[in-house]
C-alpha positions in Angstrom: 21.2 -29.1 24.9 17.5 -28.5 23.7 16.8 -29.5 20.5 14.4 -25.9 19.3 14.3 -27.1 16.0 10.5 -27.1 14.7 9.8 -24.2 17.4 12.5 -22.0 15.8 12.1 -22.7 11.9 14.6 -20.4 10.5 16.5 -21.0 6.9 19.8 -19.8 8.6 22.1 -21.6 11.0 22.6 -20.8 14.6 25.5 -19.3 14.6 24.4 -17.3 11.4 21.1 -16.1 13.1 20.3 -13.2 15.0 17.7 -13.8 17.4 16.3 -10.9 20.1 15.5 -12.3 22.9 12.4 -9.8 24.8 13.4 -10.6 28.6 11.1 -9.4 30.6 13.1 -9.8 34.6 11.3 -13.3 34.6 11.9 -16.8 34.6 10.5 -17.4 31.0 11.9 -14.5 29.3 15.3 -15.6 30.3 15.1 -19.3 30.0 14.2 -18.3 26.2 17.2 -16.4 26.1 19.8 -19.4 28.1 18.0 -21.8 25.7 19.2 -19.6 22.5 22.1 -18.9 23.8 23.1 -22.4 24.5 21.6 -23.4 20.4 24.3 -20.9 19.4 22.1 -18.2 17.8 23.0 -14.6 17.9 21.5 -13.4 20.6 20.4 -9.9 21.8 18.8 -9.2 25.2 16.4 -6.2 24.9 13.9 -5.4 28.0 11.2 -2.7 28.3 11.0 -0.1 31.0 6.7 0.5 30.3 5.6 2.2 33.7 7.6 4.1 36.5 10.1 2.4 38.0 10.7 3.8 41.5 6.7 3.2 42.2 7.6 -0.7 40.7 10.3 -1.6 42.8 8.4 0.4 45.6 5.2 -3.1 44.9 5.0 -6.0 45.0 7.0 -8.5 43.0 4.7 -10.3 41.1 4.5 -7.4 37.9 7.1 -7.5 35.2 8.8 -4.4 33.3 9.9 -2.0 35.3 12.3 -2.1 38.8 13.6 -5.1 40.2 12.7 -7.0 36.6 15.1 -4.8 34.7 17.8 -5.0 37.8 17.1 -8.9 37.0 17.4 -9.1 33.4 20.7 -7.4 33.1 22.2 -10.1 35.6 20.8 -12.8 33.3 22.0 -11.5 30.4 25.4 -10.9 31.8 25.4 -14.4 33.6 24.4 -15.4 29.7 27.6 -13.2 28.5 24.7 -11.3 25.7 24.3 -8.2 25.1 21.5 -6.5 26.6 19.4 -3.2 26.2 16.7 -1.9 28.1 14.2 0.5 26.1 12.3 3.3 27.5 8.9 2.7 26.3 6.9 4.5 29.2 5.3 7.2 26.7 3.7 4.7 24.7 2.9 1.6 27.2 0.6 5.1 28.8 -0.6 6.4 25.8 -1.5 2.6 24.0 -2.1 0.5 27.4 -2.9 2.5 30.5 -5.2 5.2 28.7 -6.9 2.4 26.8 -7.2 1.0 30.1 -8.9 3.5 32.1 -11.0 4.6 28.9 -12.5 1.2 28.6 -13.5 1.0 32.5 -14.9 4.6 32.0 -16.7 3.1 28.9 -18.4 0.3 31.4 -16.4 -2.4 29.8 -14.0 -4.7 31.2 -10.3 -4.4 29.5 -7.9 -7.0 29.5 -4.4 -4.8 29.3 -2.3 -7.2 28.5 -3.6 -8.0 25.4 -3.2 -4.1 24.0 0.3 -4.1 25.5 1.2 -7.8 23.1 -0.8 -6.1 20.0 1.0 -2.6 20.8 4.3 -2.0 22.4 5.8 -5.4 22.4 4.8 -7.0 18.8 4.6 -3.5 17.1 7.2 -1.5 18.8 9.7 -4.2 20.0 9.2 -6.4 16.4 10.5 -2.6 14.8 13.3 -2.0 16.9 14.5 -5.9 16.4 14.7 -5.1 12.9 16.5 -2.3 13.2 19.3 -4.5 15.5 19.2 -6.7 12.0 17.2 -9.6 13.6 16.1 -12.7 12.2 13.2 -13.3 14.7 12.1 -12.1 18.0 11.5 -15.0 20.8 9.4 -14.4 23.4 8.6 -16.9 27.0 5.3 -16.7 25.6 3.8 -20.6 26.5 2.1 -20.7 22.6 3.4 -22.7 19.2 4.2 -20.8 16.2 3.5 -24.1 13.8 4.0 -23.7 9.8 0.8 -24.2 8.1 -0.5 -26.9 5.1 0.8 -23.4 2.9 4.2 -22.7 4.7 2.7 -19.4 6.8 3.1 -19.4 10.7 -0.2 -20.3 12.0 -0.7 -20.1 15.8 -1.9 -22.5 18.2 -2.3 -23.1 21.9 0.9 -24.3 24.0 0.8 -28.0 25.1 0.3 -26.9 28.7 -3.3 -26.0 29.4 -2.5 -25.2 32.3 -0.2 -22.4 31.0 -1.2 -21.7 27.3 -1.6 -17.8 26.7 -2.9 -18.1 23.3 -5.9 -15.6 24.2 -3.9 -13.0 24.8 -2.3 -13.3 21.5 -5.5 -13.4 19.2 -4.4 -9.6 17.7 -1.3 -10.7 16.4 -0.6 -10.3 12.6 0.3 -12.9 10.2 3.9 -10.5 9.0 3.9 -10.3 12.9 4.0 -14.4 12.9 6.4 -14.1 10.6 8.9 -13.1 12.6 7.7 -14.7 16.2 9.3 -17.5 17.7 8.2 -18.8 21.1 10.6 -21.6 22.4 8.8 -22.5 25.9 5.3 -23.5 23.7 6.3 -27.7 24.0 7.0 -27.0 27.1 5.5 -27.0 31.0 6.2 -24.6 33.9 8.4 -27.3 35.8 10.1 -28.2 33.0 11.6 -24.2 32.4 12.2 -23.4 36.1 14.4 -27.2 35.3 16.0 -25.2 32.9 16.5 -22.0 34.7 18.1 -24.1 37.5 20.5 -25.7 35.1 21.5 -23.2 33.6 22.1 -21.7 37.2 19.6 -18.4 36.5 18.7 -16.1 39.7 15.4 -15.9 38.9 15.2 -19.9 38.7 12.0 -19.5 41.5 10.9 -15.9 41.1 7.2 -15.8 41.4 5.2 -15.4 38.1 3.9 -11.9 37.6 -0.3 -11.7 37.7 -1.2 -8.9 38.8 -1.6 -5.8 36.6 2.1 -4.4 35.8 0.8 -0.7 36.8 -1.8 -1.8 39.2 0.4 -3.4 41.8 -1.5 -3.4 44.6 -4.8 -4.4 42.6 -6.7 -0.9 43.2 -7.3 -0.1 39.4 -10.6 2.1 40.5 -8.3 4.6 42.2 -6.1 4.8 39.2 -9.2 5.3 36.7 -10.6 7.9 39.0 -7.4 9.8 39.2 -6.8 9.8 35.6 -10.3 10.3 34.5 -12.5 11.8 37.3 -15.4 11.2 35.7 -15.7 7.8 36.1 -16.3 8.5 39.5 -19.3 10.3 39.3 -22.8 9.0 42.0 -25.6 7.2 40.3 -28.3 4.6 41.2 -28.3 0.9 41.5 -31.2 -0.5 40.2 -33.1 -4.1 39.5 -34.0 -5.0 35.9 -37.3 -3.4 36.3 -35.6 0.0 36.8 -36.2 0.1 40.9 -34.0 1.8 43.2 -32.0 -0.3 45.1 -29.2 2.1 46.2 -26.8 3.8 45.4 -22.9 4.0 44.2 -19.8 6.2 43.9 -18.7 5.6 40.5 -19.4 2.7 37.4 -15.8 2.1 38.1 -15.8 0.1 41.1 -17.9 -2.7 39.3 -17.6 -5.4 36.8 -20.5 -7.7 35.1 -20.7 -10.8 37.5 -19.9 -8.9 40.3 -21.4 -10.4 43.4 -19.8 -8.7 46.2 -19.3 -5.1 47.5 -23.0 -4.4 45.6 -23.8 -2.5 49.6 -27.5 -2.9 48.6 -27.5 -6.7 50.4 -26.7 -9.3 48.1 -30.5 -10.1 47.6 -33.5 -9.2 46.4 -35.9 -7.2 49.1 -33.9 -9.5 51.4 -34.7 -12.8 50.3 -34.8 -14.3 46.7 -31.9 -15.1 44.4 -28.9 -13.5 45.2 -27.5 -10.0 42.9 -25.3 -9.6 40.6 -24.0 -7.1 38.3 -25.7 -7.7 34.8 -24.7 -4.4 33.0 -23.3 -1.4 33.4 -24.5 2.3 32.0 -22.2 4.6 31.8 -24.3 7.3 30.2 -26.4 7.2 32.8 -24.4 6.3 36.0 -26.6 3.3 36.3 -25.9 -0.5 37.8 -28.0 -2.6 36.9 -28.4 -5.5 39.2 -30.4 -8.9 38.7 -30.4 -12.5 39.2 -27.9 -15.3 38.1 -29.8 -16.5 35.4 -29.7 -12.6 33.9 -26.2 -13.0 33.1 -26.9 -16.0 30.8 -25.4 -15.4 26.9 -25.9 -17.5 24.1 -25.2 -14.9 21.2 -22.1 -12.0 21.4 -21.2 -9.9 19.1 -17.5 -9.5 18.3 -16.0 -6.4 17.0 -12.3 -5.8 15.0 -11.3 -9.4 14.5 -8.1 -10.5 13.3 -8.3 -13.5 11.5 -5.2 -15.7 12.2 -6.1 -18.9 9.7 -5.7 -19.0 5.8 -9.1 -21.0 6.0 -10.9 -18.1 6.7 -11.6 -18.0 2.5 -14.8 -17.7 2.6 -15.5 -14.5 4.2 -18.8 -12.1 3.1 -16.7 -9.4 2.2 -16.6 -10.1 -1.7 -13.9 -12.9 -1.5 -16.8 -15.3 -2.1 -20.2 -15.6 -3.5 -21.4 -18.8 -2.0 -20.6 -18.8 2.2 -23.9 -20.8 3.2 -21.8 -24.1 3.2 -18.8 -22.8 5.1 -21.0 -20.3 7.6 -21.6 -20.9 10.4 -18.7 -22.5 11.5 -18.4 -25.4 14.1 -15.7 -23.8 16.2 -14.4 -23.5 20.5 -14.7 -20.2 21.7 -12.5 -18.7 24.8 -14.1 -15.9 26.8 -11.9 -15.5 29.3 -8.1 -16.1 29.6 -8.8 -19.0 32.8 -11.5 -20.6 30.9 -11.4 -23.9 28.4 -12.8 -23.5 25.1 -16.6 -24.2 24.7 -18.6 -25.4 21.7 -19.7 -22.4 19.3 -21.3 -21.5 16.5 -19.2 -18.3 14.4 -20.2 -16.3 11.4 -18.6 -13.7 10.3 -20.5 -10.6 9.5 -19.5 -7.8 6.7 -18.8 -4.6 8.9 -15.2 -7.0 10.4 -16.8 -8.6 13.3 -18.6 -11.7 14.1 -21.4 -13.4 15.3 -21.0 -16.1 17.7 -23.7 -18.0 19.4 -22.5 -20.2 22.2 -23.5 -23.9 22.4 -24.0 -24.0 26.3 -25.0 -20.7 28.2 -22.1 -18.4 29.1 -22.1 -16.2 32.4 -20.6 -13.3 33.1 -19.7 -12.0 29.3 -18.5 -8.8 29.5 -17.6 -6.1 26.7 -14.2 -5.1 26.3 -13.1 -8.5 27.2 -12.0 -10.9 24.4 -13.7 -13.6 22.6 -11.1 -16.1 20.6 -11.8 -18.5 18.0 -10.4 -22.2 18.0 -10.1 -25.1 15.4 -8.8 -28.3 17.8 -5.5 -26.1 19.1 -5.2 -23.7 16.2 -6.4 -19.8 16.7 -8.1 -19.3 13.8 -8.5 -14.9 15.3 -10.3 -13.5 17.8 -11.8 -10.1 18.8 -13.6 -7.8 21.3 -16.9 -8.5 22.3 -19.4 -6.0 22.0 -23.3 -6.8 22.6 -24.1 -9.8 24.1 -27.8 -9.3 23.9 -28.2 -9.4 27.5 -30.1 -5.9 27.5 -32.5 -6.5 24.9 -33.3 -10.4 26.8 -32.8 -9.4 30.2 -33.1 -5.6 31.3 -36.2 -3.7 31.2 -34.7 -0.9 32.7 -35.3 2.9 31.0 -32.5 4.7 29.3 -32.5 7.7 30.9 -32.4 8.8 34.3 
């Protein structure tokens, strides 16, 4: 038996403690469950049906939440001997995930859906219903620690595994949220849990891990932006930073800052030079703008709506404190992207609840809409969206209207 100990921290015994157990169909989600189960908590399987299910089981197999994932969850939970529920939360996993979604691409930004669907549907909607089953916690196969601070308030940190930590996708969680959070697997490493899942005999022991999109399973996420918002599909130019026409496009929507391939003007310059990429996108004017590697450089990004995770975070301009010039800015490790280590930063927070960060080492490829969290060693101290990276007003000479 696993010892969860410090990774559950609740006052009440096992057998005394009702735990719901959010089982997504996969391995994770249901060695989190086995490992309860085993502990002798109280537990209650509940899984989410988000997006259609016939077009799910229809895709491939490496998305979560609908299909074959629910068919799979029920069998663990009765191999498990738990009872189980599956929720029908498909009118709000459109309205808060996919219409965010497309709205962001039509926006020229670059979402990260999974992140809405933790902050919305599963640690607002799921964290409600668990209290109304008279929970104690909610455990999730999330690879992060909930640690108890200095104070005696959750604080969140990276899981041991680099390799499998999915702190940055957690950033927008709330500290009442934390409160109630458990995440089991966060000590722990890939091999070790399909160990578990094979010991405990699971049949989704080696099921594939789910990285694709959940409602983009075949990867095509322009078609479903166009279909759902037409607009975003509308002609318009692609041009260098000095403004010249170098051809043209169907639609921001098929591009992405960084983007390299599929430009159709090339790759390069007249021909010859440094090779094209996508620097920034404009919407407003159905403009791509194009230009060399060293265009996409970013030092300073502005981050909008943070959620501050850390009780250190004292010292904020927003009247808490008079005196912030020896606490701002701070020496911190900033995330940009969910594949990417931590790099050296400088953060400031600034009164209007965003941030300034100014990156130690040149960033490339920073997009808005994506997410920018904030690290002390493995702790999160928040996080939010990034906004301007300055990359127009250094980079792109290019006139704002057509």
């Amino acid at each position: 038996m696993v010892d969860l100990g410090p990774s559950m921290d609740l006052s009440k015994p096992p057998s005394e403690t009702r735990v719901v157990a959010a089982m997504s169909g996969g391995v994770d989600s249901s060695v989190v469950a086995a490992l309860l189960a085993e502990a002798g908590y109280d537990v209650v399987g509940v899984t989410l049906q988000l997006y259609d299910s016939g077009e799910a089981a229809a895709a491939a197999t490496r998305t979560c939440c609908a299909g074959q994932d629910i068919y799979d969850a029920r069998r663990v939970a009765d191999r498990l001997d738990i009872p189980h529920y599956v929720l029908d939360y498909e009118s709000r996993f459109r309205e808060d995930v996919i219409d965010d979604f497309v709205d962001s691409y039509v926006r020229g930004e670059t979402p990260i859906p999974c992140i809405r669907c933790n902050q919305t549907v599963k640690f607002r909607d799921l964290l409600a219903k668990a209290r109304d089953l008279g929970a104690d916690a909610l455990a999730t196969g999330h690879y992060v620690r909930r640690v108890v601070g200095p104070g005696g308030a959750g604080e969140l940190h990276a899981g041991v595994s680099p390799e499998r930590d999915q702190s940055y996708f957690l950033f927008a969680t709330t500290h009442d949220q934390l409160d109630m959070l458990r995440f089991p697997l966060g000590d722990m490493g890939k091999d070790e849990v399909r160990a578990h899942a094979r010991r405990f005999g699971l049949l989704n022991a080696d099921k594939p891990d789910s990285q694709d999109i959940c409602f983009v399973p075949d990867g095509d996420y322009a078609s479903l932006v166009t279909k759902l918002r037409p607009e975003a599909a509308v002609p318009g130019e692609i041009v260098d930073l000095d403004g010249q026409v170098l051809g043209n496009h169907q639609g921001i929507v098929h591009f992405t800052i960084g983007q390299r391939k599929g430009l159709g003007i090339g790759g390069r310059q007249g021909g010859a030079g440094d090779a094209l990429y996508v620097v920034r996108l404009d919407p407003q004017n159905a403009k791509v703008i194009v230009g060399p590697r060293a265009a996409l450089e970013v030092t300073v990004i502005e981050v909008e709506n943070v959620n501050w995770l850390s009780d250190d975070m004292s010292a904020l301009p927003n009247g808490k404190s008079s005196d912030t010039s020896s606490v701002w800015p701070m020496e911190i490790e900033a995330r940009l992207r969910s594949t990417q280590r931590p790099g050296p930063a400088l953060l400031t927070p600034t009164a209007d609840g965003g941030a300034r960060l100014e990156m130690l080492q040149p960033q490339l490829g920073v997009a808005p809409g994506q997410a920018a969290v904030f690290y002390r060693d493995s702790q999160v101290l928040g996080g939010g969206w990034i906004g301007n990276t300055g990359v127009s007003a250094k980079n792109i000479r290019v006139a704002s209207t057509k």
